[in-house]
C-alpha positions as CSV (number, residue, x, y, z in Angstrom):
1,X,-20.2,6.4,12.8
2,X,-17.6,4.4,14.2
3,X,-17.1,4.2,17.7
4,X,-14.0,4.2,19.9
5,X,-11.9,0.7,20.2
6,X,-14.3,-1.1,17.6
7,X,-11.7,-2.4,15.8
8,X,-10.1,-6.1,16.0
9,X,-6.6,-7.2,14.6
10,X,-6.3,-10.3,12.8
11,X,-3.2,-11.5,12.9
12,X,-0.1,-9.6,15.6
13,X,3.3,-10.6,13.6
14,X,5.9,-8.4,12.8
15,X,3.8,-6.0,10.5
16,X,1.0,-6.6,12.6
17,X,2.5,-5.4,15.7
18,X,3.0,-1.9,14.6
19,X,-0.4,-1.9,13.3
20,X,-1.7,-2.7,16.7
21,X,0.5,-0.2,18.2
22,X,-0.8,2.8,15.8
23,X,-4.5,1.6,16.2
24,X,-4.0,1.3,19.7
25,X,-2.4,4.8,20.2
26,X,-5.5,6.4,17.5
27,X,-8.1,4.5,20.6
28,X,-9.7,2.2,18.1
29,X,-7.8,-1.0,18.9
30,X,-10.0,-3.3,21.1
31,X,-9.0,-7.0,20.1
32,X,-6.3,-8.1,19.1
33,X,-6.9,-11.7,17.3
34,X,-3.8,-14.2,16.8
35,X,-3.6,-17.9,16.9
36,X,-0.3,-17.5,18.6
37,X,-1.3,-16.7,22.0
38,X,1.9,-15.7,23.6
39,X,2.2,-12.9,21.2
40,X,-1.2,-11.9,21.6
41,X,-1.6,-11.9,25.0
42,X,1.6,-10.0,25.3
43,X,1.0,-7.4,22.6
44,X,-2.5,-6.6,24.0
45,X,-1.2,-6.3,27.7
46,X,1.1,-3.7,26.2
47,X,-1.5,-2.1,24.4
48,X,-4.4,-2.5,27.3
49,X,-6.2,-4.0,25.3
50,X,-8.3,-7.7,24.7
51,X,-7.2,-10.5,22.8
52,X,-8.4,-14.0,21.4
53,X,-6.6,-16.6,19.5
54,X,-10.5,-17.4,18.2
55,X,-11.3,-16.0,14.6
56,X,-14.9,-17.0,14.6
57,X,-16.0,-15.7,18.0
58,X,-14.0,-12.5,17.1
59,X,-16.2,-11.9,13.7
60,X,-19.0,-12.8,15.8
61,X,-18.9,-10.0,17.8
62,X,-21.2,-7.4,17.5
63,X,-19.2,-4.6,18.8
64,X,-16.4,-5.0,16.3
65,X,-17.3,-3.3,13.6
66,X,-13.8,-3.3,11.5
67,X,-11.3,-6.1,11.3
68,X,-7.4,-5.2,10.3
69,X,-6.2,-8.0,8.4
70,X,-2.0,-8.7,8.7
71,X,-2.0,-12.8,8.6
72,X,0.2,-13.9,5.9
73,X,-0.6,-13.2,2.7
74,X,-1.6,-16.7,1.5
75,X,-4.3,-16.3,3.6
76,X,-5.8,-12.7,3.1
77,X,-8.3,-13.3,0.8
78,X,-10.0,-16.2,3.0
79,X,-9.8,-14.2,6.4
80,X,-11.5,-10.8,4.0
81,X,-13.9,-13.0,2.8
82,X,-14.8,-14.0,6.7
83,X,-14.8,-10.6,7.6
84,X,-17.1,-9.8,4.8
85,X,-19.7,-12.7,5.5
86,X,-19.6,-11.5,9.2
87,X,-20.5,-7.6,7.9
88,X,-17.2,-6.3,9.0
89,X,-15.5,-3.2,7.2
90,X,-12.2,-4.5,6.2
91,X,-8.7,-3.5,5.9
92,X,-6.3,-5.8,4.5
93,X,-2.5,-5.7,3.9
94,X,-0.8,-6.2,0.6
95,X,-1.2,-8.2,-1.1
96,X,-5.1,-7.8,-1.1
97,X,-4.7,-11.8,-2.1
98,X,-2.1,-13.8,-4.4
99,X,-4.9,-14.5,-7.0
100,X,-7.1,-11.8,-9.1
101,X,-9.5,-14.2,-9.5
102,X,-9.7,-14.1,-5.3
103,X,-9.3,-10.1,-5.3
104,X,-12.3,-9.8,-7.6
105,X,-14.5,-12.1,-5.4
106,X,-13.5,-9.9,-2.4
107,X,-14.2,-7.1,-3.9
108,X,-17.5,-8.4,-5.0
109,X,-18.8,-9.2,-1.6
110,X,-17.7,-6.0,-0.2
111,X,-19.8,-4.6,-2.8
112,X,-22.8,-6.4,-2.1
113,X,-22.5,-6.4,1.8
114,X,-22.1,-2.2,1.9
115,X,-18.8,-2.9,3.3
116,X,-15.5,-0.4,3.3
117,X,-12.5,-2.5,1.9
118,X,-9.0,-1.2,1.7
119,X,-5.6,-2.7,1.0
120,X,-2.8,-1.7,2.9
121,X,-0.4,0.2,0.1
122,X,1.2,2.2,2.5
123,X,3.9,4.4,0.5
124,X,0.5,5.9,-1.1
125,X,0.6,7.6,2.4
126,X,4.1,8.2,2.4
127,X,4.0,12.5,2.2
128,X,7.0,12.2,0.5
129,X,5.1,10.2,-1.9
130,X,2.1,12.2,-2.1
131,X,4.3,15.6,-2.7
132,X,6.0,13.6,-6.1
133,X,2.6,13.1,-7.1
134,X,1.6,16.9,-6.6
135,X,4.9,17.8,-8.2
136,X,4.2,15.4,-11.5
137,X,0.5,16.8,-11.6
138,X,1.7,20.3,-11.9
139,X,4.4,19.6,-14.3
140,X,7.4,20.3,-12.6
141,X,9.1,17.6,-14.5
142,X,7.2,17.8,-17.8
143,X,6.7,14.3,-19.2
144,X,7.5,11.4,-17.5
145,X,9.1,8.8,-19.6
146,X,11.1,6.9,-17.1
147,X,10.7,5.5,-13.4
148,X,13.0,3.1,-11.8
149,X,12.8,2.1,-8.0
150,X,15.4,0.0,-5.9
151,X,13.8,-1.7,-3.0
152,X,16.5,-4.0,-1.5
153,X,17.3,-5.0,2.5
154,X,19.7,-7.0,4.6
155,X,15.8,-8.2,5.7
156,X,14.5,-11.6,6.6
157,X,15.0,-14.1,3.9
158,X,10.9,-15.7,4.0
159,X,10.5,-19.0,2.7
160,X,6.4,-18.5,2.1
161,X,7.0,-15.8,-0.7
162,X,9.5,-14.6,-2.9
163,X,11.2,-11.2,-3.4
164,X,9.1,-10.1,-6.0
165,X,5.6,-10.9,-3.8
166,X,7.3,-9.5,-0.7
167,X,8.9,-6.1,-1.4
168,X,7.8,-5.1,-4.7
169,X,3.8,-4.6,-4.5
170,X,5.0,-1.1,-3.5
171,X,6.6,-0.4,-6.3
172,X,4.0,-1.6,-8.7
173,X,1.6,0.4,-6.7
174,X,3.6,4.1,-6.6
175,X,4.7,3.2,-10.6
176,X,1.4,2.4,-11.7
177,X,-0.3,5.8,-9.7
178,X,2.6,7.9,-11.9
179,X,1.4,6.3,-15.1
180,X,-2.1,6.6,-14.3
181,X,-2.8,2.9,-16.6
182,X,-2.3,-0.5,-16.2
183,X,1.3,-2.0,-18.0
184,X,0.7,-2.9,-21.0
185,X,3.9,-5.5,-21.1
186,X,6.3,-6.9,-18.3
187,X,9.2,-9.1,-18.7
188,X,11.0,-10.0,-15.6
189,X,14.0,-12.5,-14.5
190,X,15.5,-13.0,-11.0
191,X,17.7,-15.6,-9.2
192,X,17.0,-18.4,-6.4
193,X,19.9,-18.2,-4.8
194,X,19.2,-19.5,-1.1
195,X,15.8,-21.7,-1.9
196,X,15.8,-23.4,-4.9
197,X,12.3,-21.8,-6.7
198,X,12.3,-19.0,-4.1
199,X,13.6,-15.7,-5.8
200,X,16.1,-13.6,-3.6
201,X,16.0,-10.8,-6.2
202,X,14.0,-9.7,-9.2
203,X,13.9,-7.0,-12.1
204,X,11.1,-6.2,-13.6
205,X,10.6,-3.9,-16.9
206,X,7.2,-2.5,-17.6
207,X,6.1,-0.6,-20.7
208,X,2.8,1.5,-21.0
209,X,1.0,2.6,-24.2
210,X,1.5,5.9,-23.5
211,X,5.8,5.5,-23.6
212,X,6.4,5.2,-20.1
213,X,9.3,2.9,-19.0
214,X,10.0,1.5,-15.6
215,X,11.6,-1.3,-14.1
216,X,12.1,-2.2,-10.4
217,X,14.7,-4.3,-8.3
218,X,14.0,-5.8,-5.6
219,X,16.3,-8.2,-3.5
220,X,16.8,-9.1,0.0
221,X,20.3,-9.7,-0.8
222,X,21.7,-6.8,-0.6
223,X,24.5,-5.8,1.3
224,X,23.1,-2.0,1.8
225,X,19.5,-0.9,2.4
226,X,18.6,1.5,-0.1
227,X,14.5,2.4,-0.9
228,X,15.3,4.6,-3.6
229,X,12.5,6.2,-6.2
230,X,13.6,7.8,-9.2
231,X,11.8,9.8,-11.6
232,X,12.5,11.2,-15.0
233,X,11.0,13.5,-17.1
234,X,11.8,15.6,-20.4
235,X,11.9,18.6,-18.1
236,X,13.3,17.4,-14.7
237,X,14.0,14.7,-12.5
238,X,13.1,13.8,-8.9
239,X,14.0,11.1,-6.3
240,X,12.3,10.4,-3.1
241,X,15.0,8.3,-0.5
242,X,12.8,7.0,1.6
243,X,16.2,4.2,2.6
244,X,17.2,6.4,5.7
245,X,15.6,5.2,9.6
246,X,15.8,8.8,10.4
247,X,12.5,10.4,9.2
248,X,14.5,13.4,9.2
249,X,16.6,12.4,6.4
250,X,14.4,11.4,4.0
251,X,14.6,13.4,1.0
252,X,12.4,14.6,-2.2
253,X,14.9,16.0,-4.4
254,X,14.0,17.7,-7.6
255,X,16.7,18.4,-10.5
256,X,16.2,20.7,-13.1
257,X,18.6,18.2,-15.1
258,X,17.6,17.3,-18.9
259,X,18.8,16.3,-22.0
260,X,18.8,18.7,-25.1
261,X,19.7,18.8,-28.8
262,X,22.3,21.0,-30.1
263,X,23.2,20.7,-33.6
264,X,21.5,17.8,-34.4
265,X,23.1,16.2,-31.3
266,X,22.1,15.6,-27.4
267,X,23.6,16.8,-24.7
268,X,23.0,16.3,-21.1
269,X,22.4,19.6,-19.6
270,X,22.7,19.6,-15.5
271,X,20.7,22.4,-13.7
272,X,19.6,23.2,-10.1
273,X,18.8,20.4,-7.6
274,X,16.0,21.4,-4.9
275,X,15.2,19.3,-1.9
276,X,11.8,19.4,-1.7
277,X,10.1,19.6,1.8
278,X,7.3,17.3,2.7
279,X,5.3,16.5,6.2
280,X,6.5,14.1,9.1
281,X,4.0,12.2,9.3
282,X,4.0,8.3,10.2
283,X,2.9,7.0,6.9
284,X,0.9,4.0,9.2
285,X,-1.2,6.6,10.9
286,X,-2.4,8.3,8.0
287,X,-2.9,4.7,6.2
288,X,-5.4,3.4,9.2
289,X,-6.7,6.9,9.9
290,X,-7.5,7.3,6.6
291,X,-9.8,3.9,6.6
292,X,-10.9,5.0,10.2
293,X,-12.4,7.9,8.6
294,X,-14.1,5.8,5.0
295,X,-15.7,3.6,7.6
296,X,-17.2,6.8,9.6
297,X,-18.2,8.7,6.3
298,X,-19.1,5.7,3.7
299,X,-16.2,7.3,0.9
300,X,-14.1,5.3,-0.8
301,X,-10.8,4.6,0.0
302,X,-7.6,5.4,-1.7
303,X,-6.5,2.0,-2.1
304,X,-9.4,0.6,-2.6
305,X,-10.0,-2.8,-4.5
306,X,-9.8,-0.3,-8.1
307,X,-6.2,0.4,-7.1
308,X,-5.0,-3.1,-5.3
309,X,-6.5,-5.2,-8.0
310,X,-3.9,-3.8,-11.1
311,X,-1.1,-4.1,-9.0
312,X,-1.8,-7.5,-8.1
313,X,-2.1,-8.3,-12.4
314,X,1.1,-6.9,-12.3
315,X,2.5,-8.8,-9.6
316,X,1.0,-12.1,-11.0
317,X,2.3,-10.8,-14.8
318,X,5.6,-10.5,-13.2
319,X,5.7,-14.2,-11.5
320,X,4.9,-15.8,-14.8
321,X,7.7,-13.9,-16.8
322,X,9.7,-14.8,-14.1
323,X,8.9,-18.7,-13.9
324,X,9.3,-18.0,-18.2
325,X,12.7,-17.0,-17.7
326,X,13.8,-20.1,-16.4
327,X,12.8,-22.4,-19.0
């Protein structure tokens, strides 16, 4: 069983800050590990809690038994690997690394070493999420032939990763749990606006051998926010808004609109629209106390190295149609 503030955090940026805050508030947080050690030193005073700008002596320590992995993502599959060797269980946010050849090697050792590993996809905990996914499994919108998801921000423009790498691994992830199978083909194109070679938006059009169609846009470009989820079936259509800061106005709606054939011909037909009620909880909390509770127990995650390592093919698939599409 895991016991109370076993836990370090590699890495205290701005994702890893709120990760220390939601470890911290669960009691699990005891070190907080960045090589930055203004931020870390003020991060852990906040959070009453240690901290260490030294990796090796934090791996070393016998009574962390879990390491929380937020460095950038260049370097995730080196510091999991670390983690590994030192018989850590391991939680590691997206992307679990930028190469499958890396992923598979990570998952391998956590294999052999016993080890929980978990990737942070964290709309998988999103309830708003989750409630789609109960809706599709009980057929409220019949077939799904389409899904299409906007994921663009007035957010920081990064000059380590593109668009596609930084907002869309998401998107891949939520599409590719509705399909239930890998892609079986993705085109992509995009534009380097700001940094030559550095995308600032991206579309990206996935097929699936059982007729599914998606595509995703992503762009930090925008002049709006908008985290939008769209869903379409042959006997309704949903969308989860997840663009809104309020929890409160976040919204699953479900509309009983299709298309039908009269006289040969189709013919849009509109029906009800429903919102659909879903819990309030903090999608972070249930993402870490979700891998608090694999480490306890031994059972395997949700997003586990099964689920990260497709949407990282797809991610990769992506890059080269994009780097294709400007030949």
């Amino acid at each position: 069983m895991m016991q109370s503030k076993s836990l370090a955090l590699v890495g205290c940026g701005m994702w890893g800050k709120n990760i220390a805050r939601v470890l911290a508030e669960m009691g699990a947080l005891k070190v907080i590990c960045d090589p930055d050690k203004q931020i870390a030193s003020r991060v852990a005073s906040e959070l009453h809690v240690e901290f260490t700008t030294d990796l090796e002596a934090t791996l070393d320590d016998p009574r962390v038994a879990a390491v929380a992995i937020a460095t950038p993502a260049a370097t995730h599959a080196e510091v999991a690997r670390l983690a590994l060797h030192a018989n850590k269980h391991v939680y590691v946010e997206k992307p679990i690394a930028l190469s499958t050849k890396d992923a598979n090697e990570v998952a391998l050792l956590a294999a052999k070493k016993g080890a929980v590993l978990m990737v942070g996809h964290l709309l998988q905990f999103h309830p708003g999420f989750m409630k789609l996914l109960e809706l599709i499994r009980h057929g409220a919108l019949g077939t799904i032939t389409y899904v299409y998801s906007n994921r663009l921000n007035q957010g920081r423009i990064r000059m380590e990763e593109n668009a596609l790498w930084s907002l869309a691994p998401h998107d891949f992830s939520m599409i590719l749990s509705i399909a239930g199978c890998k892609s079986s083909g993705i085109t992509a194109n995009g534009a380097a606006i700001i940094q030559p070679g550095v995308f600032d938006l991206v579309t990206v059009h996935m097929s699936f051998a059982n007729g599914l169609k998606a595509h995703i846009f992503c762009s930090w470009l925008s002049p709006f926010k908008e985290h939008k989820l769209t869903i379409i079936g042959d006997g309704a259509m949903a969308i989860l808004d997840d663009t809104p800061r309020d929890w409160a106005e976040k919204t699953l709606k479900l509309c009983a609109h299709k298309v039908v054939r009269r006289d040969g011909f189709p013919e849009f037909v509109r029906g009800s629209e429903e919102l659909i009620p879903f819990g309030s909880e903090e999608p972070l909390k249930s993402e870490l106390a979700h891998f608090l509770t694999c480490v306890s127990t031994g059972s395997k995650p949700r997003t586990d190295a099964a689920e990260a390592i497709p949407v990282l093919e797809s991610l990769e698939s992506a890059q080269r149609a994009l780097e294709l599409s400007q030949v």
